[in-house]
C-alpha positions in Angstrom: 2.7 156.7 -22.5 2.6 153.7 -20.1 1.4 151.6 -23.1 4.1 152.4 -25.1 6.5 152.2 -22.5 5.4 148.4 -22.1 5.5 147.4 -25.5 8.9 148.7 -26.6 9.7 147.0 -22.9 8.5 144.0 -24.1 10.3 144.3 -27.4 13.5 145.3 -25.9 13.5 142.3 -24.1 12.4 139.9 -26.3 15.7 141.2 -28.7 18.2 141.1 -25.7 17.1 137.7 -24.9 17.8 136.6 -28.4 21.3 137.9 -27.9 22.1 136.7 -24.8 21.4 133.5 -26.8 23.6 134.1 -29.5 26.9 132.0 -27.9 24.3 128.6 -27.8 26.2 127.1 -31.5 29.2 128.1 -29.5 28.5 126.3 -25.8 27.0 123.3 -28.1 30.1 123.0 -29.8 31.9 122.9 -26.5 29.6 120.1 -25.2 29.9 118.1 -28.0 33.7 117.8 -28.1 34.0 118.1 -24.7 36.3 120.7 -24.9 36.2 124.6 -24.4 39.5 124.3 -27.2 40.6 128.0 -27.5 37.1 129.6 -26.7 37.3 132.3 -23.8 35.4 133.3 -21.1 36.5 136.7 -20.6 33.1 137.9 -22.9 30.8 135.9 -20.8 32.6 137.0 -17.6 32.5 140.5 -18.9 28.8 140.2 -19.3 28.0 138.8 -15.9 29.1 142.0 -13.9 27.1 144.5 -16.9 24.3 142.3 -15.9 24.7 142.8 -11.8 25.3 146.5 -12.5 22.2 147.3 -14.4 20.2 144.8 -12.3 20.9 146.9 -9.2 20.4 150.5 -11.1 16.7 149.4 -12.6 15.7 148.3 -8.4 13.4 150.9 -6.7 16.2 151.8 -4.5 18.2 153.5 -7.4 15.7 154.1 -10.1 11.8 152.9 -10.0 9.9 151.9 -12.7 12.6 150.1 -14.8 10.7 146.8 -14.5 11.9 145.7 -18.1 16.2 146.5 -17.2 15.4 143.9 -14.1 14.0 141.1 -15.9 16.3 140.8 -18.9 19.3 141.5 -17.4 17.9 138.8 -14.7 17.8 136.4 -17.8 20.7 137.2 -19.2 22.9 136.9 -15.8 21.4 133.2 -15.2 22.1 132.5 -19.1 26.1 133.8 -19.2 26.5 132.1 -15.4 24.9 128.4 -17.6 27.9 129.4 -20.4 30.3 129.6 -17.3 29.5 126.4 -15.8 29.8 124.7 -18.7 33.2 126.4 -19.7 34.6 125.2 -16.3 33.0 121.8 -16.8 34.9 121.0 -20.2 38.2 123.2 -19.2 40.7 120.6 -18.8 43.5 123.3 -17.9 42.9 123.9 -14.4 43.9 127.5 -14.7 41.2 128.5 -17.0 38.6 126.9 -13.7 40.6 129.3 -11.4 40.3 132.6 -14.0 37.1 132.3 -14.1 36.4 131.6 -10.0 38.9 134.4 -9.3 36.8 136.8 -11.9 33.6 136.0 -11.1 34.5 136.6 -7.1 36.3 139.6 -8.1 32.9 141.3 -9.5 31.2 140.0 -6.5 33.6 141.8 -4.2 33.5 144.7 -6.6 29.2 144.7 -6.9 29.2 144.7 -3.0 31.4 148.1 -2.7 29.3 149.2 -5.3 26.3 148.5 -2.9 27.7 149.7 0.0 28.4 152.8 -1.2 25.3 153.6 -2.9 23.2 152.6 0.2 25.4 153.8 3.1 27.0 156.9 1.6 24.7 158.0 -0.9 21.2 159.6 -1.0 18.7 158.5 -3.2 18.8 161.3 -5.3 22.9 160.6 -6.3 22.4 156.9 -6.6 21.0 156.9 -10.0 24.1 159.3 -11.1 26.6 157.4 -9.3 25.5 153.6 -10.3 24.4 155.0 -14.0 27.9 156.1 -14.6 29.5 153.0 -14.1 26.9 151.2 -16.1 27.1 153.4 -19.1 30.6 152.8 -18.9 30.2 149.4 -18.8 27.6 149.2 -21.7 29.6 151.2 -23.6 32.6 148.6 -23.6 30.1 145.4 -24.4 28.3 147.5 -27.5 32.5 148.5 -28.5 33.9 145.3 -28.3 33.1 144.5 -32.2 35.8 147.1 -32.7 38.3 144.5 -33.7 36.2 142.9 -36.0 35.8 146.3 -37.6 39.3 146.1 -38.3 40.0 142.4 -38.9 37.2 143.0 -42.2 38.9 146.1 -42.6 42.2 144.6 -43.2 41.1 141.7 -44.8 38.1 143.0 -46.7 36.1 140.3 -46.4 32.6 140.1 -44.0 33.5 136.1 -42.9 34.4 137.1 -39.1 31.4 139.4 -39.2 28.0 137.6 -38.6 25.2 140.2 -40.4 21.9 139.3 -38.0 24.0 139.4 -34.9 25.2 143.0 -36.6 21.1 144.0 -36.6 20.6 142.6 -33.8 22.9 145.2 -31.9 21.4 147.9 -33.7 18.1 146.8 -33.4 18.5 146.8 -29.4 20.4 149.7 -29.2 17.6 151.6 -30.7 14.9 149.8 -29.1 16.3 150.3 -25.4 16.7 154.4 -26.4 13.6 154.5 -27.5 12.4 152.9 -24.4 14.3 155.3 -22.4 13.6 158.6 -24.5 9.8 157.7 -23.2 10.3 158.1 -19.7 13.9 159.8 -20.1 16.3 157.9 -18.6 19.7 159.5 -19.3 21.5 157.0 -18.8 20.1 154.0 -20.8 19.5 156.6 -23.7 23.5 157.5 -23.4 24.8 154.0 -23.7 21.9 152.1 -26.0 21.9 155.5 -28.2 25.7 155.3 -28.5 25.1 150.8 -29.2 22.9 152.2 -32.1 25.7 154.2 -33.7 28.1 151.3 -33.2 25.6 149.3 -34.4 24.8 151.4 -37.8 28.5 151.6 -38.5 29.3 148.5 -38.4 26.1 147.3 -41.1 27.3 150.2 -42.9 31.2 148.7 -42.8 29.9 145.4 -43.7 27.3 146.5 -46.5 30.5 148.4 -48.5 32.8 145.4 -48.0 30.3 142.5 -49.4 28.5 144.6 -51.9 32.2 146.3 -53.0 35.0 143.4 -52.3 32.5 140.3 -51.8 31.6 141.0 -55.9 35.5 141.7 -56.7 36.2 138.3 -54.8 33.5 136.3 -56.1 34.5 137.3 -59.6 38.3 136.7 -58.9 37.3 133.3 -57.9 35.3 132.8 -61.1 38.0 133.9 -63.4 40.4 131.5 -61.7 37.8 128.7 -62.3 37.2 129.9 -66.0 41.0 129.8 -66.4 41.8 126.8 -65.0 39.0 125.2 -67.1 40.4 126.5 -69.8 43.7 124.7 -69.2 42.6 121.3 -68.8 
């Protein structure tokens, strides 16, 4: 069991690390024109305090044994606080500097009542409840946030605004972090992760009708216009 528990570890973080990667085009764009242009940081900003949260639940003083949740979500914090610097490098509007300073203060105001509470008011036994909770919920809202996409390719049934390997990708580490979990039962990475691989199956399933259904209508729209206006010159 502490074999497989290590590999799918391993596994899980090899996948989350190529997410966390996933905004580089976007960061390299930014660099390049010098300019963060309409980009926002709320995602990045977002991720920062899911990263805090389940760095402090997977710590011996919560949960032990959770190795694997420390070192990725280690990564991933020092990878979206890179995205931030460079955001607030290129930000020429000094407002979007002072969102992002007044944010990522806020969470570190927020992660030390969260601290506080857990270590001064809580035993060890209701840590794991109380912390777990509020990572879930947390979780829950990164692995939803493709709802509007859903319905953006909804409305306009096309897949453009809906990249397919980051789509696998968010299944693929939903069900790789549940399985990790279902090994040595953690609740509360097996609520959240399990409930990413749902989101994450719906939406491959959402963008497999719309490019095998429309993308063929589309495509042979665009051919019949082409035919036609061959035809008329």
């Amino acid at each position: 069991m502490g074999l497989a528990h290590n590999i799918v570890g391993i596994i899980g973080n090899v996948i989350s690390f190529g997410l966390f990667l996933s905004p580089v085009p976007t960061f390299w764009r930014i660099c390049k024109n010098k300019s963060v242009e309409e980009f926002q940081p709320y995602p990045y900003i977002a991720t920062v305090l899911n990263c805090l949260m389940w760095i402090f639940y997977s710590l011996p003083l919560v949960v032990k044994d959770n190795i694997f949740v420390t070192t990725i979500n280690g990564v991933g914090l020092a990878i979206e606080l890179i995205y931030l610097t460079i955001y607030c490098w290129y930000a020429n509007d000094k407002k979007k500097r002072v969102i992002v300073f007044v944010a990522l203060l806020g969470e570190v105001i927020f992660m030390a009542a969260i601290v506080a509470i857990s270590m001064l008011a809580l035993k060890f036994k209701h840590r794991a409840l109380f912390v777990g909770i509020i990572c879930d919920v947390f979780n829950i809202i990164m692995y939803a946030s493709p709802l509007a996409v859903w319905g953006k390719v909804i409305r306009t049934k096309s897949v453009e605004y809906m990249p397919f390997w980051l789509s696998v990708a968010n299944f693929v580490n939903g069900c790789c972090w549940s399985i990790y979990a279902l090994i040595q039962f953690d609740l509360f990475i097996i609520i959240s992760n399990g409930l990413g691989a749902i989101f994450g199956a719906i939406q491959l399933i959402i963008y497999a009708y719309y490019y095998f259904v429309y993308g063929k209508r589309i495509a042979d729209a665009n051919q019949g216009g082409k035919t036609r206006l061959a035809n008329s010159v």
